[in-house]
C-alpha positions in Angstrom: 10.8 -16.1 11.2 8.2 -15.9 8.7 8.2 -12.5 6.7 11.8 -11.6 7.1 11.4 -8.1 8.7 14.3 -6.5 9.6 14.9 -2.7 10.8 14.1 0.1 8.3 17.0 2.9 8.4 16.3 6.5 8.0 16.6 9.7 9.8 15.2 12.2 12.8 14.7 15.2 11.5 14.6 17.7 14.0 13.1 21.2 14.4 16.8 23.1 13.3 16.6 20.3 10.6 19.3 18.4 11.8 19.1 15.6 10.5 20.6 12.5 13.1 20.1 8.4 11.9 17.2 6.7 13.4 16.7 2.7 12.9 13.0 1.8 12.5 12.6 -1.7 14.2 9.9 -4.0 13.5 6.9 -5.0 15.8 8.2 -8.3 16.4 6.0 -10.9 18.9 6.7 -13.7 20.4 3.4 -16.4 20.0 3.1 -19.6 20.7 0.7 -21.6 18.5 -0.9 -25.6 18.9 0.8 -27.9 15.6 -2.0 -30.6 15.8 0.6 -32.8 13.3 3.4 -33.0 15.6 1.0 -33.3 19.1 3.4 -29.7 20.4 3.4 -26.1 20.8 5.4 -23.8 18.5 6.6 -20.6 19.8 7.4 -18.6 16.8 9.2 -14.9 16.6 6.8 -12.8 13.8 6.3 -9.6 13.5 2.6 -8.2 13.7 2.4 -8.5 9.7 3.6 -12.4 10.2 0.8 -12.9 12.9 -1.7 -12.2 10.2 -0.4 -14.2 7.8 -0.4 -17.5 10.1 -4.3 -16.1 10.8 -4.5 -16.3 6.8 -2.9 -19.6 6.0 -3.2 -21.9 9.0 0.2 -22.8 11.6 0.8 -25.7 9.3 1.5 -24.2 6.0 2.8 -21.4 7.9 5.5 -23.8 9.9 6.3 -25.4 6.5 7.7 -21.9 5.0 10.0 -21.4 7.8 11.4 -24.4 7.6 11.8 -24.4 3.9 13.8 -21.3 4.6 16.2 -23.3 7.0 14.7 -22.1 10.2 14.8 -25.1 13.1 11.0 -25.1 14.3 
């Protein structure tokens, strides 16, 4: 919701060197985090990269980008 991860695309190479398409998914979470504006939990879908920035920013400023993408919150 935050970063915009999505899947990485590449291949498995394997011992013959064959090489067969893999899809390299993102570590996505679910957390749920306390918005002291609004009096509610938020339970926001971020990868592990997105968990550190909310740690980095704060849940507010963090909430306020997702919605300023056009995310419901």
């Amino acid at each position: 919701m935050l970063t915009g991860a999505q899947p990485g695309f590449g291949n498995t190479i394997s011992h013959s060197h064959r090489r067969t398409s893999r899809r390299f998914n993102p570590n996505i979470q679910s957390k749920r985090y306390w918005l002291p504006t609004e009096g509610r939990h938020v339970r926001l879908r971020l990868s592990t990269k997105g968990i550190k920035t909310v740690d980095t920013i704060g849940v507010e400023a963090a909430v306020a980008r997702i919605r300023a993408r056009g995310v419901k919150v």
